[in-house]
C-alpha positions in Angstrom: -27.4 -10.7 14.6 -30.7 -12.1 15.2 -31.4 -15.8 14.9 -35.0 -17.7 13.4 -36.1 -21.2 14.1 -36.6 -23.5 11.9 -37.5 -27.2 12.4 -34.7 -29.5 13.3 -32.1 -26.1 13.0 -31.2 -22.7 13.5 -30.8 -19.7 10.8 -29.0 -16.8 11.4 -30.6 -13.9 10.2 -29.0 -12.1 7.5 -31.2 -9.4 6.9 -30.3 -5.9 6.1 -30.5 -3.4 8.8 -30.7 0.4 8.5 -27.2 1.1 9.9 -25.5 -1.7 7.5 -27.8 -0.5 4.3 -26.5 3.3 5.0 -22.8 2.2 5.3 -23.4 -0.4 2.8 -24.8 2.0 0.1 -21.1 4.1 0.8 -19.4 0.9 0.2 -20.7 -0.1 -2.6 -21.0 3.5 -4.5 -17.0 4.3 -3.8 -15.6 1.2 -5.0 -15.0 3.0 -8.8 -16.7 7.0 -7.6 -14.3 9.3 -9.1 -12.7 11.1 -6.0 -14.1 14.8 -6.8 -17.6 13.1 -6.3 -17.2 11.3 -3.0 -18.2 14.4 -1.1 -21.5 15.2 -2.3 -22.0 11.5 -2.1 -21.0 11.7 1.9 -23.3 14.6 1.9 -26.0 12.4 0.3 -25.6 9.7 2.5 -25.5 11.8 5.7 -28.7 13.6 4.2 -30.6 10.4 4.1 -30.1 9.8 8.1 -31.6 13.2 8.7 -28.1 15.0 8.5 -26.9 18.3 7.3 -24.4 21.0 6.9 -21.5 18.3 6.3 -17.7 19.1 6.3 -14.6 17.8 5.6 -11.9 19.6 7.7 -8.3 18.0 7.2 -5.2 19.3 9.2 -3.1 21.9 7.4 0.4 21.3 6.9 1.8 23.8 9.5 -0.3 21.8 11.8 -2.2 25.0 13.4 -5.9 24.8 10.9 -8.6 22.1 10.0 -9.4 22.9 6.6 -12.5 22.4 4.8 -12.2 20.2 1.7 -14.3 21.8 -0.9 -17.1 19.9 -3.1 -20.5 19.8 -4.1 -22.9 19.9 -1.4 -20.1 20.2 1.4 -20.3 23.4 3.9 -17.1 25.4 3.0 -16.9 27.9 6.1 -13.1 29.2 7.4 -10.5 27.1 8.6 -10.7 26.4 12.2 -7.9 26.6 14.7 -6.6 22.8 15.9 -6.2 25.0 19.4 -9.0 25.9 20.9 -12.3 24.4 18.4 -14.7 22.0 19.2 -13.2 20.3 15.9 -9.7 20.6 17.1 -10.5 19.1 20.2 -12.0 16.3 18.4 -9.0 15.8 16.2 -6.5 15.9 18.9 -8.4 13.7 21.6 -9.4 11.5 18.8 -13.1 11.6 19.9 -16.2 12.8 18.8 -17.6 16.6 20.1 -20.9 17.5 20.6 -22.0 21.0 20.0 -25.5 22.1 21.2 -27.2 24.6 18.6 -30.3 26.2 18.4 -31.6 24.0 15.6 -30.1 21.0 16.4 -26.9 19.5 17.1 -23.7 19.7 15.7 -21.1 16.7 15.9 -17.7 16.6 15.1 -16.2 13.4 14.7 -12.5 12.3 14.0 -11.8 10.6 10.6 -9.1 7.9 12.1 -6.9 5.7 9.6 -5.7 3.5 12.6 -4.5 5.4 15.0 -3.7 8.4 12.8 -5.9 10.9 11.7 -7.2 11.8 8.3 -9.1 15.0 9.8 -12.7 15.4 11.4 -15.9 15.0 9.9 -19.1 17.7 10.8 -22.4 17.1 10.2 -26.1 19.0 12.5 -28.5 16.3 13.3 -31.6 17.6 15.1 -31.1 15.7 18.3 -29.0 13.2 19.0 -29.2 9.6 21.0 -26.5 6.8 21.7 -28.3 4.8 18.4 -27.1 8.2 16.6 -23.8 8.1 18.0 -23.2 4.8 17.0 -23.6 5.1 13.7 -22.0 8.4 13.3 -18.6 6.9 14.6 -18.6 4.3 12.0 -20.0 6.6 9.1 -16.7 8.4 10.0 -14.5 5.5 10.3 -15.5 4.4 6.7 -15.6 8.3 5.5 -11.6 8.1 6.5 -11.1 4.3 4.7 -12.4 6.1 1.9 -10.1 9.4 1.8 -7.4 7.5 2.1 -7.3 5.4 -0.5 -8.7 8.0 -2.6 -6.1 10.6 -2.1 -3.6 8.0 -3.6 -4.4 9.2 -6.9 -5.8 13.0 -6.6 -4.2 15.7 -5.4 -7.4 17.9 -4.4 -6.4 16.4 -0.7 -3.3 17.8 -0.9 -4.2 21.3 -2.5 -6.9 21.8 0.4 -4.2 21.5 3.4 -2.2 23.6 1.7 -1.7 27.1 3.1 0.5 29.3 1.5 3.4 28.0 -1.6 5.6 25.0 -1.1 9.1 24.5 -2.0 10.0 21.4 -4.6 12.3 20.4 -1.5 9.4 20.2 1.0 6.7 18.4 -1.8 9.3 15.6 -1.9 9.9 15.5 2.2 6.5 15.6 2.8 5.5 12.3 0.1 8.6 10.7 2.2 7.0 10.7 5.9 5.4 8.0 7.3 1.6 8.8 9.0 3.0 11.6 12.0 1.4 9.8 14.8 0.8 5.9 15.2 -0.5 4.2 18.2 -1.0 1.0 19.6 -1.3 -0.5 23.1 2.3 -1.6 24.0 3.6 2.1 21.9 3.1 5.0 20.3 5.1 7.4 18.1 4.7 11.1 17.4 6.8 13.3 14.7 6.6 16.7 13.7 8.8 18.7 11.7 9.3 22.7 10.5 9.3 24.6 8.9 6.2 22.4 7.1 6.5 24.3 3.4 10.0 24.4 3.3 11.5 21.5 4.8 14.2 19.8 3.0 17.0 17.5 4.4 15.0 16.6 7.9 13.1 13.4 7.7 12.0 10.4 9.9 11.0 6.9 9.1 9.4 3.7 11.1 7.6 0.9 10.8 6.2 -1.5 13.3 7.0 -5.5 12.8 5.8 -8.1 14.5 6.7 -6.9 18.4 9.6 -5.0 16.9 9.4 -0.7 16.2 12.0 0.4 13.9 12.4 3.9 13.4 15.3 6.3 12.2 16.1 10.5 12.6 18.2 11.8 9.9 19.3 15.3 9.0 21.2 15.5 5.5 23.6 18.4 5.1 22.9 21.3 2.9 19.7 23.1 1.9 16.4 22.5 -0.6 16.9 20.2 -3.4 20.3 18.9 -2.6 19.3 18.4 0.7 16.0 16.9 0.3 17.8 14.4 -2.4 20.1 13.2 -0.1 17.8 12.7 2.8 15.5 10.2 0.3 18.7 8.5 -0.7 19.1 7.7 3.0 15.8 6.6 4.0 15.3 4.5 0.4 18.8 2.9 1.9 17.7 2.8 5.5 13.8 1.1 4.9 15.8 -1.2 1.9 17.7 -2.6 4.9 15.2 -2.4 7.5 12.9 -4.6 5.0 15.7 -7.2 4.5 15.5 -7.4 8.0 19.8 -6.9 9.3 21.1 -5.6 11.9 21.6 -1.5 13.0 25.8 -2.1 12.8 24.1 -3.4 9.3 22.2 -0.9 8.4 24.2 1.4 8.9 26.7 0.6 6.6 24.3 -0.1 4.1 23.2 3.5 4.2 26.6 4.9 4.2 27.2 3.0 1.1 24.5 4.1 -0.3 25.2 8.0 0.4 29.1 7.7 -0.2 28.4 6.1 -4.1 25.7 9.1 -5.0 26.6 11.6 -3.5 30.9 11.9 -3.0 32.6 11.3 0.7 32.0 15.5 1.0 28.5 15.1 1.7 27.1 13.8 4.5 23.6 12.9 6.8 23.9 12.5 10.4 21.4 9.6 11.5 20.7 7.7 14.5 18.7 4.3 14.1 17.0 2.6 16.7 15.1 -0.6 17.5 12.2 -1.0 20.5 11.1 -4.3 22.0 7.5 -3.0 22.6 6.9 -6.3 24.6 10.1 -5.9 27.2 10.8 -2.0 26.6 14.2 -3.0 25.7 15.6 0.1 23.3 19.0 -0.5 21.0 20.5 2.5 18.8 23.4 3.3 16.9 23.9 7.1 16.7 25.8 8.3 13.4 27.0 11.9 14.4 23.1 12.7 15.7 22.4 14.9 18.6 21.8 13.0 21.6 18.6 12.1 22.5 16.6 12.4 25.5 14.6 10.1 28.5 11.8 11.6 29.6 10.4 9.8 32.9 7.1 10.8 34.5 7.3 13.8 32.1 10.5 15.2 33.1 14.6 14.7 31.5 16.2 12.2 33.2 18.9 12.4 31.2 20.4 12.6 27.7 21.6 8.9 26.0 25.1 9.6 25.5 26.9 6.7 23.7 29.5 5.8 21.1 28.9 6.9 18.0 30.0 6.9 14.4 30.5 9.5 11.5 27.8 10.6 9.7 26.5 8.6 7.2 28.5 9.0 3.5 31.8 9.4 5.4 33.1 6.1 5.8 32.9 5.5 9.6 33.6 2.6 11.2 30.9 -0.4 12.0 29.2 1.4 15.2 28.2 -0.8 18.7 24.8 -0.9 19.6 23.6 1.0 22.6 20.5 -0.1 24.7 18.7 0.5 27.5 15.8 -1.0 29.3 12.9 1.4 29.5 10.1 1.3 31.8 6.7 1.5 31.3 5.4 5.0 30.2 9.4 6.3 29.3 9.8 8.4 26.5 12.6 9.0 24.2 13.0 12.3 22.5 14.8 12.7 18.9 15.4 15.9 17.3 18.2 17.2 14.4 20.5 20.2 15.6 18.1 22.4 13.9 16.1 22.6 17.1 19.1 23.6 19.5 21.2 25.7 16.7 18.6 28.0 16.2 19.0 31.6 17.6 16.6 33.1 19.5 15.2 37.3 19.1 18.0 38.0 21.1 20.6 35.9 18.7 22.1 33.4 21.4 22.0 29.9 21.0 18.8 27.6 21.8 21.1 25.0 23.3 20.1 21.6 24.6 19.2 23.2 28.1 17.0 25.4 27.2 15.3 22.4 25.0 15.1 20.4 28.4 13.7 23.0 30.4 11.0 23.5 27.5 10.2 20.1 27.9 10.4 19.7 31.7 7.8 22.6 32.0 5.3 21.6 29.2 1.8 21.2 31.0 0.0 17.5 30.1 -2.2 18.1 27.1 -5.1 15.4 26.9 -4.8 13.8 23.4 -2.5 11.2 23.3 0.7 11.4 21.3 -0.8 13.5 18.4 -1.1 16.4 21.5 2.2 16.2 22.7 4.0 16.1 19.7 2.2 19.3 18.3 2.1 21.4 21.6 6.1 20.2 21.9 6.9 21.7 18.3 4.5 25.0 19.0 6.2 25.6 22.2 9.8 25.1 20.8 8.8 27.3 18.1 7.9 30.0 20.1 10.9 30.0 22.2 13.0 30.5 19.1 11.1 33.4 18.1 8.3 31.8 16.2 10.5 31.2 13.0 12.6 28.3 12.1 15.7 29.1 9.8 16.7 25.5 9.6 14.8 22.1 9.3 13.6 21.3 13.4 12.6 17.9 13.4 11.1 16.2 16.5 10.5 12.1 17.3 8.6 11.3 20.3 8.5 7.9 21.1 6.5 6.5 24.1 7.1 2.9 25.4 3.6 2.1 27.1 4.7 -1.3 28.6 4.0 -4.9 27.9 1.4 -7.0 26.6 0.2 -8.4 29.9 -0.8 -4.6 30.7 -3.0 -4.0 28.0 -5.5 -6.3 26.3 -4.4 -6.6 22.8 -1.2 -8.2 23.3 0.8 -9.1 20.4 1.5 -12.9 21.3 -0.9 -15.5 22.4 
């Protein structure tokens, strides 16, 4: 910001520049814009600066397409594959692509909502210099502010990811998930689950407070409605006692409650709750009749977390110890619900819990962060079981990165 003299004092200079009136004009327009019109005016805006052929491409739910939103003034071409795309490889790496053409260029630039991703923004300038660039990330950081709060009250979001029918059971699931991937400095999480359009009883749930993550696998028993019912009963009553802030033995309980007064002591969700110091790496869970899960260190199965555990929640266990471990910098842990290691393969034996540690052991480093890993995990799981899933497969990653005094935006002063 540039500053003027003045006798006796100095005036900061307050003056519209072309960057803030372009992102300024988007601002102010999409404050009450109805959400069917906020492409064409994207399109407009993007025009202005010299822009053209603008899309909208949002992730599909199987997780394997970019998908052009449709609208006025939009290009609509064919989904693109995630794998493989100069768009895909911007969504996954999170940065923008440049694409030379014969009349220009063509960017692709990731729509981030924090650290997940609302999809990828393309647009052809001409040419294209740093001054360009610039602007063009923040154009799409705002484009992604403004989908998001949009798509809380239209469903033409939802309809374009969409590619094939979904089950009643899988609409609810899908409204219960948190963001798939979130990722800051000291950690970062990454989920996934199948099959996307008929899910039912698999879900997962965190939140990040303060220096504390919080997250929970469950898998409730049963199949579509009754199924996905129960697993929102559980992770209402889980997030009801994260949020009032006691303990795992606590929560626990609280969730069994919960299950055991709806539902009857013959039904059931096996759940394992955890809690990660993201400034010492220290990790605490209680497992409720879960599979165990895994340590990965410097990419490889160290070893499974075998502890105590409980009965599943809804059957009146007893108050379950907490396990912990200290993790060190760069350790993963691994959740998933039996549906990953019950599932036969084209030859009708067992996946079993080696086979899913010598998927992992052997998965090459993808460059993309989290949001990579957890997708090339799931498509590489899925293909050793024969590229279906019978069951709900669920998979957590989460990935302690180390403390604050490593990274620059530590948590406490």
């Amino acid at each position: 910001m540039e500053e003027r003299e003045r006798p006796g004092k100095k005036v900061v200079d307050r003056s519209e520049g072309f960057g803030e009136r372009l992102l300024g004009v988007l601002l102010d327009r999409a404050h009450e814009m109805p959400p069917q019109l906020i492409a064409p005016m994207i399109a407009d805006e993007v025009a202005g600066i010299g822009g053209r052929e603008v899309s909208i491409l949002l992730q599909d739910y199987a997780r394997e397409l970019l998908v052009p939103l449709p609208g006025r003034r939009l290009l609509v071409g064919e989904p693109e594959e995630i794998a493989g795309s100069p768009a895909g490889t911007a969504f996954l790496r999170a940065t923008p692509v440049e694409v030379a053409q014969a009349d220009g260029v063509r960017m692709y630039l990731p729509l981030l909502d924090g650290s997940d991703e609302v999809g990828v923004l393309g647009l052809t300038l001409d040419c294209v210099d740093d001054d360009d660039r610039r602007l063009m990330r923040r154009l799409a950081s705002l484009v992604a502010d403004i989908l998001v709060t949009k798509h809380a009250y239209t469903d033409r979001f939802f309809q374009a990811r969409r590619r094939e029918p979904m089950s009643v059971a899988a609409e609810m699931q899908w409204s219960l998930l948190p963001p798939l991937t979130m990722s800051v400095p000291q950690v970062a999480v990454g989920g996934a689950v199948d099959p996307s359009y008929d899910i039912a009883g698999d879900s997962f749930d965190y939140a990040l407070n303060d220096y504390i993550l919080h997250a929970a696998v469950i898998d409730a028993m049963g199949h579509a409605l009754d199924a996905a019912t129960m697993a929102t009963v559980a992770i209402g009553a889980y997030r009801h006692a994260r949020r009032a802030g006691i303990s795992l033995p606590e929560t626990y309980l609280y969730m069994d409650q919960a299950i055991a007064e709806q539902f009857g002591l013959d039904h059931f969700v096996t759940a394992q709750m955890m809690n990660l110091d993201i400034t010492t790496g220290l990790f605490q869970w209680v497992n409720a009749g879960h599979p165990v899960p895994l340590l990965i260190r410097k990419r490889h199965v160290v070893r499974q977390l075998e502890s105590r555990t409980t009965l599943p929640v809804g059957l009146g266990g007893e108050r379950p110890s907490i396990s912990q471990l200290q993790l060190q910098p760069g350790d993963r842990i691994l959740c998933y619900t039996d549906g990953v290691i019950e599932e036969r393969d084209v030859h009708g034996q067992p996946f079993g819990e080696e086979r899913l540690i010598r998927c992992v052991n052997r998965i090459e480093h993808v460059e993309g962060g989290m949001r990579a890993e957890a997708l090339r995990l799931s498509q590489v799981l899925k293909q050793e079981r024969g590229g279906h899933t019978s069951d709900d497969a669920t998979l957590f990653l989460i990935e302690w990165r180390g403390n604050p005094a490593n990274h620059p935006a530590a948590l406490h002063e």
